[in-house]
GUFITI-558592 format. One record per residue: residue in one letter; y, z, x of N, C-alpha, C, O in turn. Coordinates in steps of 0.1 Angstrom, whole numbers, plus 2048, in hexadecimal, padded with zeros to 3 digits. Each point is the difference from the previous one (the first is absolute). Last residue first. Layout:
<atoms>
AYZXYZXYZXYZX...
</atoms>
This chain:
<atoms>
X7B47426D97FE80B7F58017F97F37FF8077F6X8037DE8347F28027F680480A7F77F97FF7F6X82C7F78297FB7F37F97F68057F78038007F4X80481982D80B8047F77FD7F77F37FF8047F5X7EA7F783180080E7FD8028007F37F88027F6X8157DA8287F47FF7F97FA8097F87F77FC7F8X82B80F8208097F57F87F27FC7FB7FF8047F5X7F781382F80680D7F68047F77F67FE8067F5X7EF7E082D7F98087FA8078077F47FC8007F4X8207EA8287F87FD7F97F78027F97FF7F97F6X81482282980E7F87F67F87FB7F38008057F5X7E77FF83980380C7F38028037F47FA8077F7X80E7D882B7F27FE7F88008087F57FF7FE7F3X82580382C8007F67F57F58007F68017FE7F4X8008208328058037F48017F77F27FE8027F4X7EC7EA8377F680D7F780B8087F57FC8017F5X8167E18277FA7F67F87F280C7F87FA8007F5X82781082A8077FF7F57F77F47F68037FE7F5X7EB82882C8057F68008067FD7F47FE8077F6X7FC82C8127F67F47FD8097F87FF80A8027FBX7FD82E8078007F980A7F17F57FF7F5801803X82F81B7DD8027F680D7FB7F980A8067F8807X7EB8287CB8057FF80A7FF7F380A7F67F9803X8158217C87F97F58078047FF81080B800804X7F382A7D08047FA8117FA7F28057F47FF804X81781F7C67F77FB8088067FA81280C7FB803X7FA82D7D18037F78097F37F88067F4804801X8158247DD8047F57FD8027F480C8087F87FEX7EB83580F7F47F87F680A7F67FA7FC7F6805X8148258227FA7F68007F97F67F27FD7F4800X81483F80980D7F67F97F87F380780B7FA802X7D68258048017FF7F380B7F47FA7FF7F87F7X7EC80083C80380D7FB8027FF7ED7FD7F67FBX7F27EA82980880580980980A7F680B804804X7D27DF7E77FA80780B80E80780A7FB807808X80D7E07CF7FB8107FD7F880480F7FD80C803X8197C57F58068098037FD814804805808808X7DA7C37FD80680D7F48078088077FC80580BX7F57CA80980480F7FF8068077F780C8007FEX7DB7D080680E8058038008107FD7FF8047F4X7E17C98137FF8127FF80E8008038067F8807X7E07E07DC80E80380B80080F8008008087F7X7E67D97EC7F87FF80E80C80380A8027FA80BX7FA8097C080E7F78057FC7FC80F8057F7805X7E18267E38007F77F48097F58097FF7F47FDX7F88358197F27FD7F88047F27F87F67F97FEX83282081E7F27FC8037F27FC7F97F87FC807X82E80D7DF8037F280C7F47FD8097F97F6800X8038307E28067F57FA7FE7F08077F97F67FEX8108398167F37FE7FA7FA7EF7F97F77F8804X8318188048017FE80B7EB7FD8007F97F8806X82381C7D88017F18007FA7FA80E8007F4801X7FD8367EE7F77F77F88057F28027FB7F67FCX81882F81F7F77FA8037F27FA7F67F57FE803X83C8067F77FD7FC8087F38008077FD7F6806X80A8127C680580980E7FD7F280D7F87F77FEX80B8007CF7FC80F80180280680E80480C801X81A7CB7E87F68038077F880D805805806809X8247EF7DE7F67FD7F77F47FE80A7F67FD7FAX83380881C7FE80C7F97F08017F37FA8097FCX80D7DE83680D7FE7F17F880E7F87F6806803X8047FB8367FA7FA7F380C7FC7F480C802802X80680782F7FD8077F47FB7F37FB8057F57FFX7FC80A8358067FD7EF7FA8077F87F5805802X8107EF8397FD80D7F58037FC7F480B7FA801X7E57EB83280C8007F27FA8087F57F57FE7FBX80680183D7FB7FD7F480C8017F880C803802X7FC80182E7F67F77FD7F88017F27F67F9801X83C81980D7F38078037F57EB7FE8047F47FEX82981B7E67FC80080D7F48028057F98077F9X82B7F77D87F88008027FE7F98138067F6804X8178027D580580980E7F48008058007F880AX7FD7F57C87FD7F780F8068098107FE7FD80CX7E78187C880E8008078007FB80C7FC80480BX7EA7FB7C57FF7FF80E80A7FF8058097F87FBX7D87FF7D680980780180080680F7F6806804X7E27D57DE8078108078108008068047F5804X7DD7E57EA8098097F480780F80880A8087FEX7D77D48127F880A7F88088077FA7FC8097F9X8187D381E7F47FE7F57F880D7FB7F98007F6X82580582A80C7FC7F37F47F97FA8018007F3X7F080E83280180F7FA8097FB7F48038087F7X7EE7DA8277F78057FA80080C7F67F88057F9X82D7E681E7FA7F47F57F58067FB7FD7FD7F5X81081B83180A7FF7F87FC7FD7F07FE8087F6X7EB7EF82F7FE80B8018058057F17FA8057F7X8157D58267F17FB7F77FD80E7F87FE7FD7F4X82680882B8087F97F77EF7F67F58007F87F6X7F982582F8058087F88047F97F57FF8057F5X7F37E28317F580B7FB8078037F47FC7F97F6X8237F38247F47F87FE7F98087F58038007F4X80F81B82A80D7FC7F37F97F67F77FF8037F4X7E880C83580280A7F48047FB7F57FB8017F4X80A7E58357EF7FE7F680380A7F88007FC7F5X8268068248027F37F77EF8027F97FE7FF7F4X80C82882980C7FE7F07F77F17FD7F68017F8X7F98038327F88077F78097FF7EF7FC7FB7F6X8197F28287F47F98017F98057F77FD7FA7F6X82681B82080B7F77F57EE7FA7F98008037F4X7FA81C8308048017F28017FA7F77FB8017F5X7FD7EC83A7F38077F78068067F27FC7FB7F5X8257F48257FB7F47FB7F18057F77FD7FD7F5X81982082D80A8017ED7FB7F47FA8028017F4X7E081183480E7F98017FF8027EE7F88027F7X7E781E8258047F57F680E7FD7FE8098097FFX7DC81E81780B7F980C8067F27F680B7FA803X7CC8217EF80F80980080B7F780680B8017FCX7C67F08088098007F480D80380080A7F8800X7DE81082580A7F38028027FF7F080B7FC7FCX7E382C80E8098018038067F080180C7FE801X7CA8047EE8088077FB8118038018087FF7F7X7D27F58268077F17F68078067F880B7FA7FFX7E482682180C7F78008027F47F480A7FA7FBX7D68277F980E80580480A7FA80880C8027FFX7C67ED7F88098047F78108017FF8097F97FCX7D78068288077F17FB8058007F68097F97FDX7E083380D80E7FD80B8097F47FE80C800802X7D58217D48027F080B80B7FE80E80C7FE7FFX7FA8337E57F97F37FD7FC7FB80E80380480BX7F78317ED80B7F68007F87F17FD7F47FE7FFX7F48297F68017FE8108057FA7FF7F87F77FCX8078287D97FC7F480980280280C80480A806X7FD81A7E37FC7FC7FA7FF7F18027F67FB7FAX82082781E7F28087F87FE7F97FB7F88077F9X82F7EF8167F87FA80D7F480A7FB7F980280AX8288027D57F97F07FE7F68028107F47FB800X8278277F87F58037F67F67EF8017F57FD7FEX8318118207F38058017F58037F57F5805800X8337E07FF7F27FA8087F980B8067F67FE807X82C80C7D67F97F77FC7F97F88107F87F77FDX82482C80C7F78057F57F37F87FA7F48037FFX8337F081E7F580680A7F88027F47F67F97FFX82D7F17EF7F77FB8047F58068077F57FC7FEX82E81C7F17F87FC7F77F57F48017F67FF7F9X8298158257F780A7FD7F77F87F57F4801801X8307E48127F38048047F68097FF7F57FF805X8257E57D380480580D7F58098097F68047FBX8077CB7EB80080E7FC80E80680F8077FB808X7D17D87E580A80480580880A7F98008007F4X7D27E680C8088097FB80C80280B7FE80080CX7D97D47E980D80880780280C7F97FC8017F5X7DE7D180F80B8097F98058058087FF7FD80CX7D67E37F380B80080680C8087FB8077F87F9X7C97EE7FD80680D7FE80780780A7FB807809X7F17CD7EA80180380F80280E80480080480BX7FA7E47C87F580180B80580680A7F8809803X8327E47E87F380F7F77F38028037FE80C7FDX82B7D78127F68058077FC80D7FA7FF80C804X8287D77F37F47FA7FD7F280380A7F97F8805X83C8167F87F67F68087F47FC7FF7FA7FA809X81D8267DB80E7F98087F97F580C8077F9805X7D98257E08077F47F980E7F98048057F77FBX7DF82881E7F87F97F68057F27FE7FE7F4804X81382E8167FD7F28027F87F97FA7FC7F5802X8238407FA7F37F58028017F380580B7FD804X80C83A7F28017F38017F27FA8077F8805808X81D82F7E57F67F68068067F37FA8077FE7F6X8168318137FC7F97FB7F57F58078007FD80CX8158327E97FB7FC8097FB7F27F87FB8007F5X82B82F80A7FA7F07FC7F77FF80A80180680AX81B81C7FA7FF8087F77F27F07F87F88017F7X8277FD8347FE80D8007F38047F57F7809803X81E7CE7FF7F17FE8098008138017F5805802X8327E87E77F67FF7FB7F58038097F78067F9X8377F880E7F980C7FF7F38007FE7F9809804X8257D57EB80880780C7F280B7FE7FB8027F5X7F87D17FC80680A7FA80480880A7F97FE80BX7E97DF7F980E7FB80280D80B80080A800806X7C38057F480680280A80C7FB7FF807807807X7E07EA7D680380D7FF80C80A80F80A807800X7EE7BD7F77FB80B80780380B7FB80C801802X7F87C87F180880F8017F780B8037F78017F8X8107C58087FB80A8048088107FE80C803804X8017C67EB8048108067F680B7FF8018077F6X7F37CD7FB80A7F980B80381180A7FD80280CX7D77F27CD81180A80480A7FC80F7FF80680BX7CF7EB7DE8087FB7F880F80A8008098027F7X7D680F8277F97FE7F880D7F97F18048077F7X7FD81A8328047F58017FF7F37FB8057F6804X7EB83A7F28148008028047EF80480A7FB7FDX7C68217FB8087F87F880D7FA8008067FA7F7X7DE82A8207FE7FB7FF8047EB7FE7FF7F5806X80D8467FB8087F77FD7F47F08098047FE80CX7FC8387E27F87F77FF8067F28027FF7F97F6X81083D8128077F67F97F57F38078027FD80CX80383D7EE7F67F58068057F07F97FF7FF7F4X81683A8148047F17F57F87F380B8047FB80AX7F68407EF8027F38087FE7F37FB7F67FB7FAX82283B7FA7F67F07FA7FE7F580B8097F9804X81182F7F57F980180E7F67FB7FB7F4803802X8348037E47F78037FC7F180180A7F78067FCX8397E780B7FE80A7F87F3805800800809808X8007D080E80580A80480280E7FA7FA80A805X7F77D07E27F880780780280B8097FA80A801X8227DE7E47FD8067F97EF8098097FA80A7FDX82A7D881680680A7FD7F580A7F680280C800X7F47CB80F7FB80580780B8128017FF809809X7FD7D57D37F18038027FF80A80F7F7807802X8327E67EE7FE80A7F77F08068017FC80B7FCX8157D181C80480D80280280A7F880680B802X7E47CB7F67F980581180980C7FF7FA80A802X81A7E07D97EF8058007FC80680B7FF80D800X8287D98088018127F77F48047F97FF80C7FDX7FD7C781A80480E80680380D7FE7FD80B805X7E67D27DE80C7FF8047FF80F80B7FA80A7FFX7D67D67F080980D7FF8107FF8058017F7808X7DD7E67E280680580D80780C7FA8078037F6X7CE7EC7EC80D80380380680380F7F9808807X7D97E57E38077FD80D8157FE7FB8087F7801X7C98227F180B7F47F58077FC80580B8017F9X7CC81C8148017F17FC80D7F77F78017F57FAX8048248337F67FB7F77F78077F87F9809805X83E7F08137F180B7FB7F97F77FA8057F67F9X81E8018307F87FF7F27FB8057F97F6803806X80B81E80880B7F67FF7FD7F680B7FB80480AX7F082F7E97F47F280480C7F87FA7FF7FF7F4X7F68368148097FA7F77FE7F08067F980080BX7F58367F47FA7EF8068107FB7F78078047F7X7F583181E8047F47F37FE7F78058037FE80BX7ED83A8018037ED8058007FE7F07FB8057F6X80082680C8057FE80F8027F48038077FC80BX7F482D7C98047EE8018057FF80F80B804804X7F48247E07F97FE8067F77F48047F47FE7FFX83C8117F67FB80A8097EF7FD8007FA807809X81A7E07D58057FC80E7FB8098097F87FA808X8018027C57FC80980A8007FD8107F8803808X8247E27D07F48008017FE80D80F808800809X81F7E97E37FB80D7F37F38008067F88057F7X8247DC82380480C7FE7F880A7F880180C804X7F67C57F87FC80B80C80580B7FF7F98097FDX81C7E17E47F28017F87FA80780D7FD80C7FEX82A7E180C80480F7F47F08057FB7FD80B7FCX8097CC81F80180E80B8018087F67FB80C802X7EE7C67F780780A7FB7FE80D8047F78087FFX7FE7C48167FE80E8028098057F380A7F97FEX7E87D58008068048087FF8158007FA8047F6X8007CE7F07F580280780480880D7FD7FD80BX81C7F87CF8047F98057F98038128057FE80BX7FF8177C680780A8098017F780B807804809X7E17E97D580B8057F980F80880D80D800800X7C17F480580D7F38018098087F9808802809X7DC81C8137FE7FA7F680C7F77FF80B801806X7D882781380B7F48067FC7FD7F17F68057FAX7FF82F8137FF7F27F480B7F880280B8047FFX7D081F8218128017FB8027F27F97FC7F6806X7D88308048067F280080F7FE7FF8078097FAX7D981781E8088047F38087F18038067FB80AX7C781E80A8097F37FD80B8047FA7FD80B7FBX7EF81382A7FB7FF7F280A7F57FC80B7FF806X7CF80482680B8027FC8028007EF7F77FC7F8X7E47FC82A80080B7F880D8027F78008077F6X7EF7D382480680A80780380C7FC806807807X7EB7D27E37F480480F80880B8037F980A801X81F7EB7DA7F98037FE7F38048097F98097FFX82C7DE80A80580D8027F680A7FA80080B805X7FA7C980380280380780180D8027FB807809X8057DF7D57F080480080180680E7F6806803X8367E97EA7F980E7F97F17FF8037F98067F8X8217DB81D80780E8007FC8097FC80080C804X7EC7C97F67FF80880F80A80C7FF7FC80A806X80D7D67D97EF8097FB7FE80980B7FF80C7FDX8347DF7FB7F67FA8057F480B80080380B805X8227F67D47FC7FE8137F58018007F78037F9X8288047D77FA7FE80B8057FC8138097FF808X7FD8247EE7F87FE7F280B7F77FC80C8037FEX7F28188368027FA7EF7F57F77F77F57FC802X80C83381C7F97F58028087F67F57FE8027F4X80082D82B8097FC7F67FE7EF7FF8037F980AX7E183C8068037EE80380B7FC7F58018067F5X7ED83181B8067F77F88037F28088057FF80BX7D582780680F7FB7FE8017F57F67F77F77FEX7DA81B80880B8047F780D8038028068087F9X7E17ED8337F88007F280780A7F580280C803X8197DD8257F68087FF7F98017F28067FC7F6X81B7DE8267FE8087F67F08078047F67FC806X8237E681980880C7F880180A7F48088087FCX7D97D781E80C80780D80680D7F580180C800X7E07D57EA7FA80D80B80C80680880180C805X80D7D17E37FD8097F67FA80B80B80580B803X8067D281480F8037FA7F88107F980380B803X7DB7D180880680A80C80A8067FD7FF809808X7F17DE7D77F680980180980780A80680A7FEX80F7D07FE8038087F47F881080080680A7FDX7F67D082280A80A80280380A7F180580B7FFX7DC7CE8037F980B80580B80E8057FD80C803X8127CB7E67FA8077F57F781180A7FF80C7FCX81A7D681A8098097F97F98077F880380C7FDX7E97DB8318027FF7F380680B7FB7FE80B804X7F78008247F57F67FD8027FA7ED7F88017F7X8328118307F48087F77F77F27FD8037F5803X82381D8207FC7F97F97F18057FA7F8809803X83980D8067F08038037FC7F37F88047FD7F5X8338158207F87FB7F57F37FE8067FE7FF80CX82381A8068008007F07FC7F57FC8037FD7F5X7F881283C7FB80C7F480B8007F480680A7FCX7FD7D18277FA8068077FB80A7FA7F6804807X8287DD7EC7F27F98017F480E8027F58027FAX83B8027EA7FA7FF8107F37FE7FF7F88057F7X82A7E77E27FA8058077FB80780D7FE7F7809X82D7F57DA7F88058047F680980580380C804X8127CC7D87FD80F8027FC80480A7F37FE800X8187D77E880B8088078008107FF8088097FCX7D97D27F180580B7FA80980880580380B7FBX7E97D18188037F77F380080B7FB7FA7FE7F6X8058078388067F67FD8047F97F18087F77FDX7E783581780E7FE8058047F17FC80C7FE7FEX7C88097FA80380D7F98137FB8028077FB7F7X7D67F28238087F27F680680E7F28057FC7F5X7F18148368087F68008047F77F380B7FB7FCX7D482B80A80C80680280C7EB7FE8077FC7F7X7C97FF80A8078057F88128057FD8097FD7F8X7E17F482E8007F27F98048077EE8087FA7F8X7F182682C80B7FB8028017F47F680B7FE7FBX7CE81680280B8097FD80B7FC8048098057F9X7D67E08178007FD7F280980D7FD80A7FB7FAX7EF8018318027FA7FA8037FA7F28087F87FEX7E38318198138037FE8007F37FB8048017F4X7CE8077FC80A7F980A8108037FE8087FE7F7X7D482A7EE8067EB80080580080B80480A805X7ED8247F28107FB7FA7FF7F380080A7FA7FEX7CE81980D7FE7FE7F380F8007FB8037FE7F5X7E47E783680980D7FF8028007EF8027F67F9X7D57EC8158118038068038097F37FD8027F4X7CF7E981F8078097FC8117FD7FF8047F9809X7E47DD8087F880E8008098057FA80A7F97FDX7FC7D980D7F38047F77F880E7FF7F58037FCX82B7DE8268078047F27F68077F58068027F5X7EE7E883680A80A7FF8018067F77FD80C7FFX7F57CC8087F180D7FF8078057FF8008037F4X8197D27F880280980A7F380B8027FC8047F5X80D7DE7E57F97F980C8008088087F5800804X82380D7D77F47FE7FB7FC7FF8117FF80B806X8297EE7FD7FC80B8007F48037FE7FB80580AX8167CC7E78018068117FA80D8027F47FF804X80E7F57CC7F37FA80780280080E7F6802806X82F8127E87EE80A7F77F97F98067F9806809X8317E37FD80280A8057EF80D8017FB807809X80E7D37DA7FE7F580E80081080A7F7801808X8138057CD7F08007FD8017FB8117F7805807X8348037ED7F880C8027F07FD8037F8806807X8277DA7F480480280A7F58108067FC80480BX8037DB7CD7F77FD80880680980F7FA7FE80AX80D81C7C68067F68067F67FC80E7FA809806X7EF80A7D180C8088068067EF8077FB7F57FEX7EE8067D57FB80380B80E80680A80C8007FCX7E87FE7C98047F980D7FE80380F7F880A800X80180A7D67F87F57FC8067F580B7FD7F4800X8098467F58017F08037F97F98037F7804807X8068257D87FB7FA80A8027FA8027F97F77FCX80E8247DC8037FF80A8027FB80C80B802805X7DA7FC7CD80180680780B7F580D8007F5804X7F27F47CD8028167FF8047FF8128097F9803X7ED7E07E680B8028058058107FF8098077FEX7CB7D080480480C8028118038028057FD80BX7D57E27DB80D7FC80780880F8038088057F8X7BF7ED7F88108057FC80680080C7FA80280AX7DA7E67EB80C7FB80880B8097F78077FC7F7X7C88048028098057F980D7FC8058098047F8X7C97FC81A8037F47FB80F8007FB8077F6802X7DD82B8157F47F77F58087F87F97FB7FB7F5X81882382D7F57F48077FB7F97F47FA7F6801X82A8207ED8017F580D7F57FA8027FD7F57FDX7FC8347EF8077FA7F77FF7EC80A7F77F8802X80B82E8157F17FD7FF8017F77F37F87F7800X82F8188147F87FB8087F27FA7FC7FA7F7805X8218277E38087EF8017F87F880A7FE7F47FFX7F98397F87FD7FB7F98047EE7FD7FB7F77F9X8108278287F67F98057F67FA7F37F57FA801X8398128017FE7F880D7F37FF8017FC7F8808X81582E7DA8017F57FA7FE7F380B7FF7F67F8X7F783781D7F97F87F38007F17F97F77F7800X82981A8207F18028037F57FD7F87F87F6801X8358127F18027F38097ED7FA8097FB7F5803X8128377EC8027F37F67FE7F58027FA7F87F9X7F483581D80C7F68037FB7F57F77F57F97FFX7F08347FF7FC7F380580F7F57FB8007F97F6X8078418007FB7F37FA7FA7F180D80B7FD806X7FE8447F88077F28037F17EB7F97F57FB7FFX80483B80680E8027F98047F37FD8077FE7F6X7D080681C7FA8027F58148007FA8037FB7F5X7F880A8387FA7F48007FB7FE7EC7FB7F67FDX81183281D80E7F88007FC7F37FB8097F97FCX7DA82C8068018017F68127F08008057FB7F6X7CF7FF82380680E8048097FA7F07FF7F57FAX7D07F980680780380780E80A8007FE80B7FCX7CF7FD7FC80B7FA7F780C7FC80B803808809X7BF8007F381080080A80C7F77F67FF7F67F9X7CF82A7FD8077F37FB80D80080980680B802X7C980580B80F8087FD80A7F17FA8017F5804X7C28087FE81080080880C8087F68008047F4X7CB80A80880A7F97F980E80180C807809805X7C480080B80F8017F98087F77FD8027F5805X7C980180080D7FF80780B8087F88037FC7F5
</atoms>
């Protein structure tokens, strides 16, 4: 018999890494089944359910024969209106339902569709450092070339325009930029948004703004769109993940202006067949949430955060209560070799996963991320574990 041809796969697949979170989730897993009870506070993920108005809404629909075939790859005008609305309602911005905004099957999966729309192989990405991993393995499927740009506490986890400036702008077509930002859940201020969307203008940068996180321990929602002009030169995604506790259900948003939308669904209607129909309305009765759902979600967060806290003042770390978003960012102490020897640490000796700074970029490695979304008798637990920790050295 001839010798087979060795098959490799393609070369984009060899650039890029198996998601952190991927990994480290199943080493915890299997750890677990054999006994190991670690207390997960790495990842993202609510830990709560959507409101009974939405689930009561998914199990009607569900029921319907109707509802169970193909839909349109723009979404229900329904749900684009349910968008556009609660857009006008908690960021006094508007939208038209009708070609500016595209629902999407999740943000993370908008991120891919954004990058195909607008980048070609060896255009410039402007990615910060740190941020979220998906930015940069994203741009990497896409052939694109990375040029990171350095958030740091010093500068108050925020853009330095004097420092973009010096960078080969002419060949640079999109900027992620991610307020809240995660992971150090700084809010961005308005003269940020307009210096971000002044500086893309210029430079025929399109400024991709990741906003997720906005309702997440913040009374005041803030939007890039807010900005006079912005949708000319912006595009921004939004979710349901985590403003309603529907990260399964993958449910997101771009909103734009409409060239920039036609662009992005004809690359997305190449690559899915839109969502769920029961989806897309429970979705839209999300959107419809009385001020009672906010205040709700703030109070279990605040709860959350104020255990969170206690964990980061026993490990000695360093943290800026301004701080937003669903996790809590801290500097290690300095007699600690790196955030992720300590994070290391906890997991193996202390049975608490918490996230090393160093995966969401270089100015990451002194840091660690505890995240939010675990009951408060499981942070407590935590708490205690780490104080047992501490106790043996």
């Amino acid at each position: 018999m001839n010798e087979a041809k060795k098959i490799v796969p393609a070369d984009r697949v060899d650039a890029i890494k198996e998601y952190y979170f991927s990994r480290k989730l199943r080493e915890l897993a299997k750890l677990n089944a054999a006994g190991a009870d670690i207390i997960s506070l790495g990842i993202g993920g609510p830990d709560r359910a959507p409101s009974q108005e939405v689930i009561a809404t998914m199990q009607q629909e569900v029921a319907k024969a109707d509802n169970h075939s193909y839909q349109t790859h723009n979404g229900l005008p329904q749900l684009r209106k349910a968008f556009a609305d609660w857009y006008e309602d908690k960021y006094g911005v508007e939208l038209n339902p009708d070609n500016e905004i595209q629902p999407l099957i999740g943000s993370k999966e908008g991120i891919l569709h954004l990058s195909l729309t607008f980048l070609n192989p060896g255009d410039g990405v402007l990615v910060p450092d740190p941020g979220y991993p998906t930015y940069s393995s994203v741009s990497k499927l896409v052939g694109a070339e990375i040029f990171t740009y350095d958030l740091t506490e010093e500068g108050g986890w925020l853009p330095d325009f004097e420092a973009l400036e010096r960078l080969p702008l002419d060949r640079i077509k999109l900027m992620w930029v991610n307020y809240p930002h995660m992971p150090t859940g700084r809010q961005a201020t308005m003269e940020t948004f307009r210096r971000l969307i002044d500086f893309g203008r210029r430079h025929g940068i399109v400024i991709a703004h990741d906003n997720p996180y906005s309702f997440i321990l913040n009374r005041e929602p803030m939007s890039i769109l807010q900005v006079e002009g912005a949708k000319d030169v912006a595009i921004e995604l939004n979710s349901l993940s985590k403003s309603h506790n529907m990260a399964g259900w993958r449910v997101a948003m771009a909103a734009s202006n409409p060239t920039f939308i036609s662009w992005l669904l004809k690359v997305k209607s190449n690559i899915d067949s839109g969502q769920f129909k029961p989806v897309m309305l429970a979705a839209a009765q999300a959107l419809a949430s009385g001020r009672e759902w906010y205040e709700e979600l703030y109070e279990v967060y605040a709860e959350r955060r104020a255990i969170a806290e206690d964990i980061m003042k026993e490990l000695r770390c360093t943290f800026d209560p301004a701080q937003r978003g669903m996790f809590l960012w801290g500097r290690v102490p300095d007699d600690v070799v790196s955030g992720e020897w300590l994070a290391d640490e906890l997991f193996y000796k202390a049975k608490v996963f918490i996230t090393p700074g160093f995966i969401f970029g270089r100015n990451g490695e002194r840091y660690i991320r505890i995240s939010l979304c675990a009951k408060p008798e499981k942070l407590k637990e935590s708490l205690e574990r780490i104080r047992q920790y501490n106790n043996s050295k």
